[in-house]
C-alpha positions in Angstrom: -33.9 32.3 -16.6 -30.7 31.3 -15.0 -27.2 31.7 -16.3 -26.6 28.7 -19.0 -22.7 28.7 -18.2 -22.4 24.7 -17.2 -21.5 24.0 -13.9 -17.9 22.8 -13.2 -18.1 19.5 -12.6 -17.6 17.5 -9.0 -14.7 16.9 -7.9 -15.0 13.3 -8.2 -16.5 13.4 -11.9 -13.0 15.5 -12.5 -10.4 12.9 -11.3 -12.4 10.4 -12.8 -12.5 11.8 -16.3 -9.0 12.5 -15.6 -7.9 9.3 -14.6 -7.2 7.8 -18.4 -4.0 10.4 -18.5 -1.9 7.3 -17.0 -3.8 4.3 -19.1 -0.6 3.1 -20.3 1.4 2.9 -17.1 -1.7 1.3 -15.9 -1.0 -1.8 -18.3 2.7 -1.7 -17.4 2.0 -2.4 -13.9 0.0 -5.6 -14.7 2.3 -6.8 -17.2 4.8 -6.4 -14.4 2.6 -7.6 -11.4 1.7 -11.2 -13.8 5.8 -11.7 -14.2 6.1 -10.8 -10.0 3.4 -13.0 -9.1 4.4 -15.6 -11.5 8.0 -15.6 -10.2 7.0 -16.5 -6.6 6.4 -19.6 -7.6 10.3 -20.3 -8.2 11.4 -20.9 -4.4 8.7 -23.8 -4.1 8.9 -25.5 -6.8 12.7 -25.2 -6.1 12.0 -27.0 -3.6 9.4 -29.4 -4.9 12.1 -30.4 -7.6 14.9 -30.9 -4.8 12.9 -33.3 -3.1 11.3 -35.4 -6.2 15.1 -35.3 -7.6 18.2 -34.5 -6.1 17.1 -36.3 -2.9 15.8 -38.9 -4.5 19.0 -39.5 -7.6 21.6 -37.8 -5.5 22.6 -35.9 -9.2 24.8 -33.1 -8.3 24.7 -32.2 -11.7 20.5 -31.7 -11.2 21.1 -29.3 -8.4 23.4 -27.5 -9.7 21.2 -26.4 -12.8 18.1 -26.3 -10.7 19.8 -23.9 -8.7 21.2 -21.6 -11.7 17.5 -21.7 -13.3 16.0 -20.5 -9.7 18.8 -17.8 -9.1 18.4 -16.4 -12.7 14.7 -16.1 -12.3 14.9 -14.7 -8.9 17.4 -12.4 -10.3 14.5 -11.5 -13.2 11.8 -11.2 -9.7 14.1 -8.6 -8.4 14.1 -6.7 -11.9 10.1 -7.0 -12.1 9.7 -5.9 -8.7 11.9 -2.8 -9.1 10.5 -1.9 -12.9 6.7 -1.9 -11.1 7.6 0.1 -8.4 9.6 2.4 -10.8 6.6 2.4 -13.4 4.1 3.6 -10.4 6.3 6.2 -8.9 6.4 7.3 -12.6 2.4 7.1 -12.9 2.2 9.5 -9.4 4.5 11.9 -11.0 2.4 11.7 -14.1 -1.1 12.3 -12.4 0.3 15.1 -9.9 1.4 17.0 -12.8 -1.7 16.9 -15.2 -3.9 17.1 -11.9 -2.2 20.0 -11.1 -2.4 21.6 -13.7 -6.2 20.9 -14.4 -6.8 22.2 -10.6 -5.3 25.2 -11.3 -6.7 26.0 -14.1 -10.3 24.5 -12.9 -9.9 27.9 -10.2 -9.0 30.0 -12.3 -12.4 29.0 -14.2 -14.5 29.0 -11.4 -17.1 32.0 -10.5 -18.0 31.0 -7.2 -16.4 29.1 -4.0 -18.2 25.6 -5.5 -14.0 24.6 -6.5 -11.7 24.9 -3.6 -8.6 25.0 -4.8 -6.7 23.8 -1.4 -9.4 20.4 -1.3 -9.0 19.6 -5.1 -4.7 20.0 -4.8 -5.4 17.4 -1.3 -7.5 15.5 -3.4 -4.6 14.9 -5.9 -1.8 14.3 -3.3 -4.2 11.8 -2.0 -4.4 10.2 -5.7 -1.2 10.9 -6.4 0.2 8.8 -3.2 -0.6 5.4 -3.4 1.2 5.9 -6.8 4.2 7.4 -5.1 4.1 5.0 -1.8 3.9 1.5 -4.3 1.0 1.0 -1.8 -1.4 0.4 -5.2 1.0 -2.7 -5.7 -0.9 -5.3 -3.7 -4.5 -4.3 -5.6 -2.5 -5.6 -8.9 -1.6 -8.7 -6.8 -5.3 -9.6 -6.0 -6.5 -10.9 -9.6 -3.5 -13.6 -9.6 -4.9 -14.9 -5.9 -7.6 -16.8 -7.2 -5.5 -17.8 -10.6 -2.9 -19.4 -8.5 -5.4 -20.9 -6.2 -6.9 -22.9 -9.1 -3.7 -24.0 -10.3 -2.8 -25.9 -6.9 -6.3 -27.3 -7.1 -5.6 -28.6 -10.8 -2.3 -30.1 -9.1 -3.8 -31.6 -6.1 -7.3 -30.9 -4.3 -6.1 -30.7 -0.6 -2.9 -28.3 -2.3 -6.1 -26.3 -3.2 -8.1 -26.6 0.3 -5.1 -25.8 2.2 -4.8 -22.4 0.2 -8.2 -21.6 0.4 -7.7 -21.9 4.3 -5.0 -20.0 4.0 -5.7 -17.0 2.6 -9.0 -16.9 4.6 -6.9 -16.7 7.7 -4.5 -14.1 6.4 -7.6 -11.9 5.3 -9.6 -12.6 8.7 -5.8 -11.3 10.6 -5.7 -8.3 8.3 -9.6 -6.9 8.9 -8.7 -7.6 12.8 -5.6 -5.5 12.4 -7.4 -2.6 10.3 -10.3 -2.5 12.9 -8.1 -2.6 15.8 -5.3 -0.3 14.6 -8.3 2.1 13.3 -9.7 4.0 16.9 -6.2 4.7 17.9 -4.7 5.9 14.7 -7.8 8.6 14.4 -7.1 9.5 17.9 -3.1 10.1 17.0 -4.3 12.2 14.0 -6.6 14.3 16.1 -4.1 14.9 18.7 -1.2 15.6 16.4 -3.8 18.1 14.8 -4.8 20.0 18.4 -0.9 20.4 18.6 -0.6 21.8 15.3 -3.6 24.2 16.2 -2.2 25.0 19.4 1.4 25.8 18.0 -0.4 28.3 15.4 -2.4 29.7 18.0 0.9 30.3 20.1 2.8 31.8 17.3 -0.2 34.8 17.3 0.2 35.5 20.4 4.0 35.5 20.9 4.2 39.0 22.5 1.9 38.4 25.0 3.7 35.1 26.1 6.9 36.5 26.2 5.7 39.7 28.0 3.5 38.0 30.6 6.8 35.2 31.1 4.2 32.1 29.9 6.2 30.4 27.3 7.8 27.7 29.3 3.9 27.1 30.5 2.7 27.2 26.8 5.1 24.4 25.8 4.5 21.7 28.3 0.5 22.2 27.6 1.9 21.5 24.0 3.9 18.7 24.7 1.6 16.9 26.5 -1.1 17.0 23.7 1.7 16.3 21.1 3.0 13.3 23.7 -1.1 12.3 23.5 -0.7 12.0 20.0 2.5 9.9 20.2 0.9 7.3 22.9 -1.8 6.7 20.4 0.8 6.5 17.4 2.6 3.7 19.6 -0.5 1.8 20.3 -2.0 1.9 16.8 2.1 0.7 15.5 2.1 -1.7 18.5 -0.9 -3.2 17.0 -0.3 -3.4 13.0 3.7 -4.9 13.9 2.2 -7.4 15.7 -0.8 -8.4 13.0 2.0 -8.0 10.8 4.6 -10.3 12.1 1.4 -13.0 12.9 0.4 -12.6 9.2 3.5 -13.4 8.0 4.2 -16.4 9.7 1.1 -17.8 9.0 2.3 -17.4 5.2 5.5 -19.5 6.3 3.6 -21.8 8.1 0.9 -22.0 5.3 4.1 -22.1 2.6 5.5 -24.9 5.0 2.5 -27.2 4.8 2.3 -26.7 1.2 5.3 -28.1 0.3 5.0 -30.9 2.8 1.5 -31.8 0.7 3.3 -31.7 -2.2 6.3 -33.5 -1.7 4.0 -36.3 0.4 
């Protein structure tokens, strides 16, 4: 019979198990993401109630209080946005310290090479980073997409329509500017990786370099690898900024057409 010690578990299974450690910081960021993405609804209804009724009465008295209610809650916005981003750098620094620990202690455990300890410590700084980045921010945003969606639908069926349309088109830029941006972003990491390879391999053979006069050689065959990687750096950049700068004016556009709906 074989040896009954259990086998460590995957590596997967692990961070899974482990990922209840940060439950409560979970909850904090959608507490926090409700109040953000119910605050962006301040600026156009701002503006709704501008055009219903200061243009309309001329009350200088109305804009003046609509204008303190919108600042105050935009002020609030501001303190939402920065206690999420807070609460998720705190839940990075959370997980990178109990995932840590757990990876060191899962090697010391382990009889055989089944647990790297260098791929479960990447494995954490790749968990630990969307954390640290805020880049886990727009998944808490998603749920209140459709919420909001039905509440300009309950206002006004075309409000609703127009949305819908709108956030179709914003998606259908964003999967044309991951697709795109894709080939030459894994080309920049390869070629930033040959150079890294190359300038280990160099630092090996220093001696024989320096003695044989082929430094100066040795660092233009490097630069124009690492210059490889750089061209496809630009391209992949070149391509996100502009996705990026389309995607948001369509927002603008789509915001613009809202509030013409709504005050027509």
């Amino acid at each position: 019979m074989g040896s009954d010690k259990p086998k460590p578990p995957s590596t997967f299974a692990w961070l899974w198990q482990m990922a209840g450690s940060v439950h409560r910081q979970f909850r904090g960021l959608l507490a926090f993401s409700f109040a953000v993405n119910l605050l962006l609804l301040v600026s156009p209804l701002y503006m709704l109630q501008i055009y219903d009724r200061v243009l309309s009465s001329g009350s200088f008295d109305t804009l003046t209080w609509l204008t303190v209610i919108a600042v105050f809650l935009l002020f609030v916005y501001a303190a939402a946005e920065a206690g999420r981003r807070r609460l998720s750098n705190i839940a990075g620094r959370k997980l990178d310290a109990n995932f840590s620990a757990k990876a060191f202690a899962r090697f010391e455990r382990s009889l055989d090479s089944s647990s790297s300890l260098p791929r479960d410590l990447s494995n954490v700084s790749k968990l630990q980073s969307p954390f640290q980045h805020a880049t886990l921010l727009a998944f808490f945003d998603l749920p209140f997409a459709p919420l909001f969606i039905g509440v300009l639908f309950l206002i006004h069926p075309m409000l609703g329509w127009l949305s819908v349309g709108g956030a179709v088109v914003v998606l259908v830029v964003a999967a044309l500017s991951e697709l795109l941006s894709r080939k030459p972003e894994a080309e920049a990491s390869v070629a930033t990786a040959r150079a890294s390879l190359f300038a280990d391999g160099l630092s090996s053979q220093r001696s024989a370099l320096v003695a044989m006069g082929l430094v100066e050689r040795a660092f233009e065959t490097w630069k124009s690898v690492k210059k490889e990687g750089e061209a496809h750096s630009a391209k992949a950049s070149r391509t996100e900024s502009g996705f990026t700068a389309v995607s948001r004016a369509l927002r603008q556009v789509l915001q613009v057409h809202i509030l013409g709906e709504g005050d027509a």
